[in-house]
N, C-alpha and C positions, 0 to 999 in steps of 0.2 A: 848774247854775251859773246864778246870778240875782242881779245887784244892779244900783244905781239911779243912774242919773245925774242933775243939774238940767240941764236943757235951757236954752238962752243964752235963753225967753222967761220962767223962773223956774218953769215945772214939773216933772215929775217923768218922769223915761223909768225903764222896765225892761226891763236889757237880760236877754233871755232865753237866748240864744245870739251872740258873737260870733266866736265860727269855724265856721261852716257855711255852708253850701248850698243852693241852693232850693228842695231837696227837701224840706229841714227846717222850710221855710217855711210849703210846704204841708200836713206835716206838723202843723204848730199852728195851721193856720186850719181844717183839719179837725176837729182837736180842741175848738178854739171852739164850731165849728158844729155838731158829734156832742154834746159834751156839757152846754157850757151853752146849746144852743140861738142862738148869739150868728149873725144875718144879717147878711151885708156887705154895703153900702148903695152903695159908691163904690171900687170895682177901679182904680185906675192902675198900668199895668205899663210901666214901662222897659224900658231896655236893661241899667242894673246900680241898678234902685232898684224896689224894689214898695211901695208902700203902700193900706190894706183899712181903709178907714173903718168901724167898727159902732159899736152901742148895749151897755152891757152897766151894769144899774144905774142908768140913765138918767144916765149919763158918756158923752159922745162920745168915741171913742180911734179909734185909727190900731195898727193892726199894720203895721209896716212893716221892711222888708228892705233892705238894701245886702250887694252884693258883698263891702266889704270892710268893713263893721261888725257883720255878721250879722242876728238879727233883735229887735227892741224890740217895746214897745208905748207907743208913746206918746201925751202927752194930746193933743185936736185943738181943744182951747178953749186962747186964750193963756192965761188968766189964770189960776194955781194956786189950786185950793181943798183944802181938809186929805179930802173925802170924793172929790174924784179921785184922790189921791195913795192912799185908803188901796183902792180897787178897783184903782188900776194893781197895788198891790203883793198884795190880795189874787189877779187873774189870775195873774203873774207865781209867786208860788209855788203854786196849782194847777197851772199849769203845768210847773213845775218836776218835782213828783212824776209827771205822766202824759207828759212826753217823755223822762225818762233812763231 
């Protein structure tokens, strides 16, 4: 399951999982990190929000987590460009095949 929301600053979110858990979370930033090599630069952990800044294609993005939204990735630059939207949506279905 994967598709795309516009986020209220006009870019692009993909949402990767919206019913799950934190486990699941961690589950895809290992994935990140095991196989496109992607390092996270910037960990904020909540109480019910995680967000993991990295590089990936030299795109700044945010994998991030809520409780009750599940987990995205979305862009960390306000301003939508046509080559962030198309690496969000290229992680999001890599994704897709190595987390179901």
């Amino acid at each position: 399951m994967c598709y795309e929301l516009k986020t209220m600053n006009g870019g692009t979110e993909a949402v990767i999982d919206d019913n799950c858990g934190v486990i699941k979370f961690y589950a895809i930033a290992k994935t990140l990190a095991d196989d496109l090599q992607v390092t996270f630069l910037n960990q904020v952990d909540e109480s019910q929000d995680l967000d993991w800044d990295f590089v990936y294609k030299q795109q700044f993005l945010t994998l991030h987590f809520n409780t009750f939204n599940g987990v995205s990735i979305v862009p960390h630059q306000l301003k939508k460009k046509n080559k962030e939207i198309k690496v969000i949506r290229e992680l999001a279905h890599f994704l897709e095949k190595r987390i179901y």
